[in-house]
C-alpha positions in Angstrom: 59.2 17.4 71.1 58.3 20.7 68.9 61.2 22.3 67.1 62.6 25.7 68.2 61.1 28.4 66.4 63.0 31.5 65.1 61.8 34.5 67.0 60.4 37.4 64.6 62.8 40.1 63.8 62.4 43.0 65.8 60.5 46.0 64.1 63.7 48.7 64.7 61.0 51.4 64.3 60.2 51.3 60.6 58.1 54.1 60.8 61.2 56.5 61.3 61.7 55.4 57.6 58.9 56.0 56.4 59.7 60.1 55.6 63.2 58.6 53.9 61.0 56.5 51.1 58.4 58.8 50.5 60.8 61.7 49.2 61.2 59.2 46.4 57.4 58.7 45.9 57.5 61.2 43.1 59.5 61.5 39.7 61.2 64.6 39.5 62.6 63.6 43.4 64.2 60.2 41.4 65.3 62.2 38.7 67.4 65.0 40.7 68.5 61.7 42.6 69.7 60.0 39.5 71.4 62.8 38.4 73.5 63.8 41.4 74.4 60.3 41.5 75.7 60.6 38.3 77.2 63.8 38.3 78.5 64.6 41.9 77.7 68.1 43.5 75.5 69.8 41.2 74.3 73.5 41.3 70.6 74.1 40.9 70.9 75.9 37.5 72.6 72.5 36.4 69.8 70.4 37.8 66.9 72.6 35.9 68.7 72.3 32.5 67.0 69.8 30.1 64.1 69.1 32.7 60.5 71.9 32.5 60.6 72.4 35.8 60.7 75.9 37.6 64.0 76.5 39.5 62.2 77.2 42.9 60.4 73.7 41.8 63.4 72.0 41.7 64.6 73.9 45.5 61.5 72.3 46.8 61.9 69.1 45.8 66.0 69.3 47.1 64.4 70.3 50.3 62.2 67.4 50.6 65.2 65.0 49.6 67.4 66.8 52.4 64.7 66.3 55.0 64.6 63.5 54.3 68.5 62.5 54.5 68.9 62.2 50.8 70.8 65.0 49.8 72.5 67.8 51.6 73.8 71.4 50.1 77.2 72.3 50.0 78.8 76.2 50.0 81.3 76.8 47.3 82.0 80.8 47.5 78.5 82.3 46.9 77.7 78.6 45.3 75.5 76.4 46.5 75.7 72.9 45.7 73.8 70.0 45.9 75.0 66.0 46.3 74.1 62.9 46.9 74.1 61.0 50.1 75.6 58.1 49.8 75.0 57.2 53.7 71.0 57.2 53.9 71.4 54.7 51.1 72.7 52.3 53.2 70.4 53.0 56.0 67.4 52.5 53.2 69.0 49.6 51.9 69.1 48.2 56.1 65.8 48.7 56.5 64.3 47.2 53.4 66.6 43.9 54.9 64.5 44.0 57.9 61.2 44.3 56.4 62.3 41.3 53.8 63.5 39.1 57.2 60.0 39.7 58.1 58.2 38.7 55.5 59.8 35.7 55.2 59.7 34.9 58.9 55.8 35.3 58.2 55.6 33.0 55.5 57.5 30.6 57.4 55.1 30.5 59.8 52.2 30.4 57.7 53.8 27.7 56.0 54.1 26.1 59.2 50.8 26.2 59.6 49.7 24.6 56.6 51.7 22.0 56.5 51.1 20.6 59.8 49.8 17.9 60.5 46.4 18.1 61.5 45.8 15.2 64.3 
């Protein structure tokens, strides 16, 4: 009698995150990231300061991050702020969980298959 093997874990379209880890393919993205972590809603003046980047640089790069779930803006009077989204974190953090039950239902497998025996 074979023993039961463990289905592969279902690939919950892994593309759809693709857009969420590629906003922080690039530096200054981490850094604006790092920094609104640290320092709650931010205005974009505050984000330029002690980086050599260009403000509309820096409005770019937001919007890239808030396409991409990472950040959103918030009104405050004719002030626009920017923070951290705390909630596409989680959702990153879920997916990179799927793609490490993957891996090792693969090398399971493949270690499987070496081991057996071969008569």
């Amino acid at each position: 009698m074979s023993p039961r093997r463990k289905a592969a874990p279902k690939n919950r379209s892994l593309e759809n995150y693709a857009p969420v880890f590629a906003a922080l393919g690039d530096e200054v993205r981490l850094r604006l990231i790092a920094a609104l972590c640290m320092g709650g809603a931010m205005s974009i003046t505050h984000l330029t300061s002690g980086m050599d980047i260009s403000r509309q640089a820096v409005t770019k790069h937001l919007g890239v991050l808030a396409a991409a779930g990472w950040v959103r803006d918030v009104k405050v009077g004719r002030e626009r702020l920017w923070e951290f989204e705390p909630a596409q974190l989680d959702e990153a953090r879920r997916s990179l969980e799927l793609i490490g039950r993957q891996w090792d239902y693969a090398l399971a497998k493949l270690k499987s298959v070496v081991e057996s025996d071969p008569s």
